[in-house]
C-alpha positions in Angstrom: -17.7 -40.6 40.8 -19.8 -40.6 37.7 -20.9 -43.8 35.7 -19.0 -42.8 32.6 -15.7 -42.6 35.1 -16.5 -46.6 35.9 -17.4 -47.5 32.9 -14.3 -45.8 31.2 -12.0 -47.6 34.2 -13.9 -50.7 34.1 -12.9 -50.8 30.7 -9.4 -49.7 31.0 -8.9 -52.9 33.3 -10.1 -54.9 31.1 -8.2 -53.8 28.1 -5.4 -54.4 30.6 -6.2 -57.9 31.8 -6.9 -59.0 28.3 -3.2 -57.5 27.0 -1.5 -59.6 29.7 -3.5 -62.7 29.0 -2.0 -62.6 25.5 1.0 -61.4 26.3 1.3 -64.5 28.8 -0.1 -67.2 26.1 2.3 -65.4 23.5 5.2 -66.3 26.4 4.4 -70.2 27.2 6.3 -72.4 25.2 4.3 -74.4 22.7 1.7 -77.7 24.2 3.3 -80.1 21.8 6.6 -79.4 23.2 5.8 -80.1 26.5 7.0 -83.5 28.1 3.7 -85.5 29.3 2.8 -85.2 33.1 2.0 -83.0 35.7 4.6 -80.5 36.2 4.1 -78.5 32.6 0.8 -77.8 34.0 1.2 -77.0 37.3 4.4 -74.6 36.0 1.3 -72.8 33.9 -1.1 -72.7 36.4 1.8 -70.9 38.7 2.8 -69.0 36.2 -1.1 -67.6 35.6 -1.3 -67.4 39.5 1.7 -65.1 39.7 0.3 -63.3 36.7 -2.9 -62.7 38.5 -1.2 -61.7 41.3 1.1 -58.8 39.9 -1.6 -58.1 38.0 -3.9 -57.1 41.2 -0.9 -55.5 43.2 -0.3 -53.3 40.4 -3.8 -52.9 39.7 -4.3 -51.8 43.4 -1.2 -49.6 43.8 -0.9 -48.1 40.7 -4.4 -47.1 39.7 -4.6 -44.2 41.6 -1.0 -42.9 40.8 -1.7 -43.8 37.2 -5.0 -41.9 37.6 -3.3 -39.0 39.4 -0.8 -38.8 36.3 -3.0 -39.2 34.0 -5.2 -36.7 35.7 -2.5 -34.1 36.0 -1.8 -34.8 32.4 -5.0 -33.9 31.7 -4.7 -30.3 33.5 -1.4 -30.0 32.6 -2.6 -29.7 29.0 -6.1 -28.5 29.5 -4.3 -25.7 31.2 -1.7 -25.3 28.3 -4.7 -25.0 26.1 -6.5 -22.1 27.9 -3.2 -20.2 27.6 -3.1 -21.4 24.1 -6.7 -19.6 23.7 -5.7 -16.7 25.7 -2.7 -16.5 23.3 -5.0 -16.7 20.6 -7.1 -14.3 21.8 -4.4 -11.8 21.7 -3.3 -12.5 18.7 -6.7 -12.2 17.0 -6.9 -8.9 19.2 -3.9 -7.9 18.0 -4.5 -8.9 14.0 -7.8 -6.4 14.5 -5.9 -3.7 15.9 -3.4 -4.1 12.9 -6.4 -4.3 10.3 -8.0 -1.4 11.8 -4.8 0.6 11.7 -4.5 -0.7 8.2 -7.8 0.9 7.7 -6.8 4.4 9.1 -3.7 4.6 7.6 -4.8 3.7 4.0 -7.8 6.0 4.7 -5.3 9.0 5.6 -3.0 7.9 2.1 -6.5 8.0 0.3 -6.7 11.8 2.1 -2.8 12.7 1.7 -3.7 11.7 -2.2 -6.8 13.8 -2.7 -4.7 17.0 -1.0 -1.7 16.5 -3.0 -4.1 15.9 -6.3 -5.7 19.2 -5.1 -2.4 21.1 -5.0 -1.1 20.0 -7.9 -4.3 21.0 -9.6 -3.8 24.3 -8.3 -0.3 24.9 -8.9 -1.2 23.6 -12.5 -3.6 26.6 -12.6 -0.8 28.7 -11.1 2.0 27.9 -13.3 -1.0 28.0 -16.6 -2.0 30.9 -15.3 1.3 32.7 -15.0 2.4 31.5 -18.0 -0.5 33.1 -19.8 0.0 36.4 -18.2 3.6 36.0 -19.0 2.4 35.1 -22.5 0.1 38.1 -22.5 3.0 40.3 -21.6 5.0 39.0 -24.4 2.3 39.3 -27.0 1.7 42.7 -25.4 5.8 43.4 -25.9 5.8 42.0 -29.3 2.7 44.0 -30.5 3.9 47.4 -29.3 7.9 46.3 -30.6 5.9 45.9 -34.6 3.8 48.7 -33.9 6.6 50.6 -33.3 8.8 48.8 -36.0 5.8 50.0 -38.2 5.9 53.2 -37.0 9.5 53.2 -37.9 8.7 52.1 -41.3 6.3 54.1 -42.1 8.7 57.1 -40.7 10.9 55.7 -43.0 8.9 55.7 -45.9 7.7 59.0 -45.6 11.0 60.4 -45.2 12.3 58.6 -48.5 9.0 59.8 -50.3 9.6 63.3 -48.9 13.7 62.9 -50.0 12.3 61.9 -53.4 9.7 64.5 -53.7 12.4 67.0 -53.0 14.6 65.6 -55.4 12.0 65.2 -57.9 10.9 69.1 -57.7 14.5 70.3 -57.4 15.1 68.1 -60.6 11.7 69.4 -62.2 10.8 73.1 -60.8 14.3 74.8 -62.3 12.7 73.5 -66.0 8.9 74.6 -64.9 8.9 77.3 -62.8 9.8 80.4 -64.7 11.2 84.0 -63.2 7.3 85.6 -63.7 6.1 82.7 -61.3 8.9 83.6 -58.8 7.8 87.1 -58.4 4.4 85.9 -57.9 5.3 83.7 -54.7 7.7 86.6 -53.2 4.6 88.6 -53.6 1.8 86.6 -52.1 4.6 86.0 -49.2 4.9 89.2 -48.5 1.7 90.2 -48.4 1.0 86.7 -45.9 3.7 88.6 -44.0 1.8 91.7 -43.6 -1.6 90.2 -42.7 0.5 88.1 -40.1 1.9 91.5 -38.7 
């Protein structure tokens, strides 16, 4: 057995016998009290006898069960706090797994982000793209509808300057043209005619 183990017992004992002497003095009734003569004294001495006595029975007999308890006390919890540690140690395993899954998974979010950024960048081409090709078209549609709109115009206008024309030169030519100058243009058909045929 080690010194530290005797010393540590040799102590405990004493701690003990020193308890038990107090408690004993606290016990005896007061010296002043006491009739004078010899019995008070002898009742002490007895009574410190006695004292003694238990004292080293149950110093004797109950130092190695008290040990053993004490002892198994000792395992009892030194045992509790390996599993305590193993517990621990799972846990703390555990909590790494968890952070390292953390890690992934806000990894693969950062990764699911950046795709779904991407494709809504390209579907935001797409749809600006379509829409300008749609917009083309329209332009394209809307040009050729007032080009032809002018067209009509123009058609139109012609037509109502021709119509006018006309009705100018009927309204004029009966008043200019005379019957010599009518003969003339029957000629120079006819003779167009000829050269034709």
């Amino acid at each position: 057995m080690s010194t530290d183990a005797t010393r540590h017992r040799s102590r405990a004992a004493a701690a003990g016998l020193t308890a038990a002497i107090l408690f004993c003095l606290a016990a005896t009734p007061a010296w002043a009290a006491e009739p004078a003569g010899w019995r008070p004294v002898y009742d002490l001495v007895m009574r410190w006898v006695n004292f003694a006595i238990l004292f080293g029975l149950l110093f004797h007999f109950g130092r190695r069960p008290l040990a053993n308890l004490l002892r198994g006390e000792a395992e009892r919890h030194q045992q509790q706090i390996q599993a305590m540690e193993g517990r621990k140690a799972e846990v703390l395993e555990r909590l790494a797994e968890i952070q390292r899954m953390r890690t992934e998974n806000e990894a693969r979010f950062d990764k699911i982000t950046e795709q779904l950024v991407a494709m809504g960048e390209r579907r935001r081409e797409e749809i600006i793209d379509d829409a300008r090709r749609e917009s083309e078209l329209l332009l394209a549609g809307a040009r050729r509808r007032a080009a032809h709109a002018v067209r009509a115009a123009h058609a139109r206008l012609r037509d109502d300057m021709v119509d006018r024309a006309v009705e100018l030169a009927l309204a004029r030519l009966p008043r200019e043209v005379t019957a010599a100058d009518n003969d003339r243009c029957l000629e120079r058909f006819y003779q167009d005619i000829h050269k034709v045929g």
